[in-house]
C-alpha positions in Angstrom: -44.6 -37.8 -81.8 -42.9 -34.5 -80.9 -45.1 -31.4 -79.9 -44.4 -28.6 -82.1 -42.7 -25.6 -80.5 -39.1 -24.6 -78.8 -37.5 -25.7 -75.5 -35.2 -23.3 -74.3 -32.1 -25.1 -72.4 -29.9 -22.0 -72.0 -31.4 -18.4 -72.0 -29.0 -17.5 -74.8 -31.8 -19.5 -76.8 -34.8 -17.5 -75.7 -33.2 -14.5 -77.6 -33.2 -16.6 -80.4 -36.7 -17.0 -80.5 -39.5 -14.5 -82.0 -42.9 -14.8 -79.6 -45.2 -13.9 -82.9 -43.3 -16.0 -85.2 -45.1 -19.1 -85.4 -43.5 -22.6 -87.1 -44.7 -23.3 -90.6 -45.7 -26.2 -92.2 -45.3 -25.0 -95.6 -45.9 -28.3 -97.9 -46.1 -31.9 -97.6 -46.7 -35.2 -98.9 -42.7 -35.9 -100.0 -41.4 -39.2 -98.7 -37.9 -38.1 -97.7 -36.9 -34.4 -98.1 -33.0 -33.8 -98.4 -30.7 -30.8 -100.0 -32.2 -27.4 -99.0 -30.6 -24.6 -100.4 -31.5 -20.9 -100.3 -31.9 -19.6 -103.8 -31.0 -15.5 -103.0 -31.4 -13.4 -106.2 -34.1 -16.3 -107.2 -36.1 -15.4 -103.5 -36.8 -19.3 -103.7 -35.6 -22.8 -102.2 -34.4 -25.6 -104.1 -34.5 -29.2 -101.9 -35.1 -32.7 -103.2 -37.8 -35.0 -102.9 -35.2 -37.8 -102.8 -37.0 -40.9 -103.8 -39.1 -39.6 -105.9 -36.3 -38.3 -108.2 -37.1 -35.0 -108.3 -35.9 -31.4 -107.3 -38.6 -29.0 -105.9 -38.9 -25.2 -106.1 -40.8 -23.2 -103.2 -41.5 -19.6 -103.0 -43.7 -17.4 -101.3 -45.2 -15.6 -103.9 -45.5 -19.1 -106.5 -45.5 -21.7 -104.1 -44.4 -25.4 -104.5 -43.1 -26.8 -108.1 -40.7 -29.0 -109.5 -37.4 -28.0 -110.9 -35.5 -30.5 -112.3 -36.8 -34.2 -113.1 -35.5 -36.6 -113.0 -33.3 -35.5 -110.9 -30.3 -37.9 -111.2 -31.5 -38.8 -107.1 -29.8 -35.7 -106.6 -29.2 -35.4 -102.4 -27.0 -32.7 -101.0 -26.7 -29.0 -103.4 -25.4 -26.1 -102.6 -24.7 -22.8 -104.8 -21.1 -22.2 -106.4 -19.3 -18.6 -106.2 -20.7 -18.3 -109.7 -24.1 -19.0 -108.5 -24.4 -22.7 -110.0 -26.0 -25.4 -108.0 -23.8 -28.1 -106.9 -25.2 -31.3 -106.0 -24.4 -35.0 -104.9 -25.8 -37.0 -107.8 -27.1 -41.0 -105.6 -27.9 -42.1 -109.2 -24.4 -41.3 -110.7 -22.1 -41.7 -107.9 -20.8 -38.4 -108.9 -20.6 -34.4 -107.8 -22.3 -32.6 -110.1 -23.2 -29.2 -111.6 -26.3 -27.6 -112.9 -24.9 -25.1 -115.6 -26.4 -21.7 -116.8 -28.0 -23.2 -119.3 -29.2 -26.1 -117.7 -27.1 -28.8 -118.5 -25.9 -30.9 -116.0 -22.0 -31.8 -116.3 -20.2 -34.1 -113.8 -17.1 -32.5 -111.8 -15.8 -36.0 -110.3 -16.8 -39.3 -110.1 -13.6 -41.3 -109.4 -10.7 -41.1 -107.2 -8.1 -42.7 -107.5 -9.3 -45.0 -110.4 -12.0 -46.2 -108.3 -15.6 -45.0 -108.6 -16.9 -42.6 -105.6 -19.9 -44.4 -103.6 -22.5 -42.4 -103.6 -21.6 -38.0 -102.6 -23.9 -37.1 -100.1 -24.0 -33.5 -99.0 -21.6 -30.6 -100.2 -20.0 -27.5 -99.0 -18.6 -24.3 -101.0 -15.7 -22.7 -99.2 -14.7 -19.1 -100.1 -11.9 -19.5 -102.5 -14.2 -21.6 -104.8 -13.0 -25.2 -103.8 -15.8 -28.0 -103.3 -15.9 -29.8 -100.1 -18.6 -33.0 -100.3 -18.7 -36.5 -97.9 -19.1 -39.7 -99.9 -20.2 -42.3 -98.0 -22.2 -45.5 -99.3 -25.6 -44.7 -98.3 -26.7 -44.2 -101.4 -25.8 -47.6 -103.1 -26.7 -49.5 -99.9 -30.4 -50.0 -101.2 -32.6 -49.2 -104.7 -35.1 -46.3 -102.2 -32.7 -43.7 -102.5 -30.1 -44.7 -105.3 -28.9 -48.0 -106.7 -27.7 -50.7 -105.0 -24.3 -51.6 -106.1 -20.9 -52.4 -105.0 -18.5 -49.7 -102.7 -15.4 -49.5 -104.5 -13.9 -47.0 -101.7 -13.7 -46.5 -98.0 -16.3 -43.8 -97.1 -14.5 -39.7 -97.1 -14.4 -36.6 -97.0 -12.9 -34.8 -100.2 -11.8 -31.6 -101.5 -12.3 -30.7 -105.2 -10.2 -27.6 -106.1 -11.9 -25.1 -108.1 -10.0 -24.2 -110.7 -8.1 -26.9 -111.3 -10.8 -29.7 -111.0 -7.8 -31.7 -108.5 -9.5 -34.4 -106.4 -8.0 -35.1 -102.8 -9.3 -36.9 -99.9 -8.8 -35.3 -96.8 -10.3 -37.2 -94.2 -11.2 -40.9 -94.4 -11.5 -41.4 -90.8 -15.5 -42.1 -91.0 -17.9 -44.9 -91.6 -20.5 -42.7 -92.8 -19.8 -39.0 -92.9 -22.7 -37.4 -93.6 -23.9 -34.0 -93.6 -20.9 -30.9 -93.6 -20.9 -26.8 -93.0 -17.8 -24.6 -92.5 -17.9 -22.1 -89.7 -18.4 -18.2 -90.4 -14.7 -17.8 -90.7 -14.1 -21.0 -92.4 -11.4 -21.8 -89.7 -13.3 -24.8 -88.6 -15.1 -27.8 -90.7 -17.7 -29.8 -89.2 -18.9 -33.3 -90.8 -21.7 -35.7 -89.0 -20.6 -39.3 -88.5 -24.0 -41.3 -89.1 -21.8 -44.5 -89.2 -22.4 -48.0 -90.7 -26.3 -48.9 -90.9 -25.5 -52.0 -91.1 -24.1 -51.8 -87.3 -26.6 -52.8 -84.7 -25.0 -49.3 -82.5 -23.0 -47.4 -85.6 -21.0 -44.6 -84.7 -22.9 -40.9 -84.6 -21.9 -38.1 -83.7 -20.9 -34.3 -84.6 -17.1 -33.8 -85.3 -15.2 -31.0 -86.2 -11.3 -30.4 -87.8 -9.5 -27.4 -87.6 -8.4 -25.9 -91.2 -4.9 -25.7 -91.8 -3.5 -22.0 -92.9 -3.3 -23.5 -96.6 -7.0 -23.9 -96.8 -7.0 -27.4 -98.2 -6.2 -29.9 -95.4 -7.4 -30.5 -92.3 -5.9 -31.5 -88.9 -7.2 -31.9 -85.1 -10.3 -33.9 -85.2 -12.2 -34.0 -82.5 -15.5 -35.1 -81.4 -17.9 -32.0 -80.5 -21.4 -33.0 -79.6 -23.7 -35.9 -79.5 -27.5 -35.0 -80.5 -29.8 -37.4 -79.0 -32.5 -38.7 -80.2 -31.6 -38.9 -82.8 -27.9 -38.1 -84.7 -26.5 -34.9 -86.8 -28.0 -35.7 -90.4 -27.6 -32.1 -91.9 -26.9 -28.8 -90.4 -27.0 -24.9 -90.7 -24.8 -22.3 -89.4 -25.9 -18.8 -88.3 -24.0 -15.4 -87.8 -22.4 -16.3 -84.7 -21.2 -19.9 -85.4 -24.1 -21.2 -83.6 -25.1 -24.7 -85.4 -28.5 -26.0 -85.9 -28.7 -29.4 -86.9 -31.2 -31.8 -87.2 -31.9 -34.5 -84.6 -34.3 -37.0 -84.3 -37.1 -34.9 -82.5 -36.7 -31.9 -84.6 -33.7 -29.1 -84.8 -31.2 -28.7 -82.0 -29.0 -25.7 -81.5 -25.9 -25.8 -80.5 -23.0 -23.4 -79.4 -19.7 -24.0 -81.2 -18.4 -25.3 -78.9 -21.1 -28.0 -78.4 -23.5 -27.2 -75.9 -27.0 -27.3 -76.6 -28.6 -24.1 -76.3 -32.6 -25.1 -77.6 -34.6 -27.1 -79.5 -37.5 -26.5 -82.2 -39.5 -29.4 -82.0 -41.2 -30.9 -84.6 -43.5 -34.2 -85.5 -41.4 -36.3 -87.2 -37.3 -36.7 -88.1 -35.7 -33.8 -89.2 -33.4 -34.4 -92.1 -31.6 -31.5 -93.4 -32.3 -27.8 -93.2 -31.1 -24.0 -93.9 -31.1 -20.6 -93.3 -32.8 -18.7 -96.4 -35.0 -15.8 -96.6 -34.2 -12.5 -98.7 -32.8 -10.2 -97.7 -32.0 -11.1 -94.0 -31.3 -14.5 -94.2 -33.3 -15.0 -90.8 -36.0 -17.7 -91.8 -34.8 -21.5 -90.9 -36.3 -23.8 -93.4 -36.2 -27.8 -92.4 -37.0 -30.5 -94.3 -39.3 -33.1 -91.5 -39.2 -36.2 -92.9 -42.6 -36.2 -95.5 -43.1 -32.3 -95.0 -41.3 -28.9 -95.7 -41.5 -26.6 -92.5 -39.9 -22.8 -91.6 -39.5 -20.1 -88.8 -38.7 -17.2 -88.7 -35.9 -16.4 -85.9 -34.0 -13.9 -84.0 -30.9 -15.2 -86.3 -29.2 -14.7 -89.4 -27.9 -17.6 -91.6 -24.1 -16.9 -91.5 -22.5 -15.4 -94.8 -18.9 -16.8 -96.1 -16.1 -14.9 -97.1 
């Protein structure tokens, strides 16, 4: 078991770090937290209690509650430019979007002819389009999804905004896994958590660059390897910096790789992000069973 508190690797970190800002364990008793998103003019987080089927609301003022349930084993969300939640649907092998009204309609499930395996975390860029991994994690065992048959090789796609166009942009994974652009939205990163089935899978943090037309990618490269541990989900701050999860808590990491700190924590850290109103300078993670937060010397970056 990890102590709780941060190791500074490079000074850079220490600045990071507020000396009468203590971690917080703010609830518990989840079996697998996922999906943390910061609901702004809501002053609130959304994040799922995966295999339990259900989406949970925390705020300061009203504390915990749930949101939606069932939840359609909802994993990954994140907010649209109209202020919508997106989320990867485990249950319905689908991308999916929580309406104004509440109803729930589903923005792709197939490509290609072929049903998607099982969307697993999901990014909004700028101009509206819907980035999202699909690996088969979620129809690999009856925990977090259904078990059923892949019909697809594990990607990364791109759903276009306004036309609803489907395209795959990067199939070079076994398991891509949790995805964030940078600040400037020049740069995509996507986790490789490989295949589980592997006795040593493939993990590791890559990162593309975006071509000029915003919808493809080129120039894949790896960019860091968090140990113990692997990249599950991440969060980006102001200056690019990426905190991502890791196996003894939350690493941080420089764009270009090198680890700066870490916030150490008691158990696996699974997905996390910056939220907080107005600043966006509180980091809330999701550790395994129990929902945690700090306040930091950061900002959550802000996208075009």
């Amino acid at each position: 078991m990890s102590e709780v508190g941060f190791e500074v690797v490079d000074e850079r970190f220490a600045g990071f770090v507020l000396d009468n800002a203590p971690i917080e364990r703010l609830a518990e008793g989840f079996r697998w937290i996922e999906g943390l998103v910061w609901m702004g003019d809501w002053n609130c987080l959304l994040f799922q209690d995966l295999p339990r089927d259900r989406t949970m609301m925390w705020s300061e003022t009203a504390g915990l509650s749930v949101w939606r349930f069932p939840s359609d084993q909802a994993n990954g969300q994140a907010r649209d430019r109209q202020g919508r939640v997106v989320f990867c649907s485990n249950r319905r092998r689908a991308l999916c979007r929580v309406e104004h009204d509440g109803a729930v309609r589903v923005l792709a499930d197939r490509f290609a002819g072929a049903r998607l395996n099982s969307p697993n975390d999901v990014v909004v860029k700028g101009d509206g389009s819907i980035w999202f991994t699909d690996p088969v994690y979620g129809i690999s065992n009856d925990y977090e999804g259904t078990r059923q048959s892949s019909e697809l090789r594990p990607g990364v796609y791109r759903l276009d905004g306004e036309t609803g166009a489907l395209d795959l942009v990067s199939d070079a994974f076994d398991g891509p896994n949790g995805i964030a652009f940078s600040p400037d939205e020049r740069r995509l990163y996507v986790a490789e958590t490989g295949d589980q089935t592997q006795r040593d899978p493939v993990q590791v943090l890559r990162v593309f660059d975006v071509a000029p037309d915003g919808r493809s990618l080129h120039g894949m490269r790896d960019l860091a390897k968090v140990s113990p541990g692997y990249t599950d989900g991440m969060a980006i701050d102001e200056d690019g910096n990426i905190w991502s999860s890791a196996g003894d808590g939350v690493h941080c990491l420089s764009p270009d790789g090198a680890l700066l700190g870490r916030i150490r924590l008691p158990a696996r850290v699974s997905n996390l992000c910056f939220g907080g109103s107005p600043h966006l300078d509180r980091l809330f993670i999701g550790v395994s069973h129990a929902l945690y937060a700090v306040f930091l010397n950061r900002r959550g970056a802000r996208w075009p």
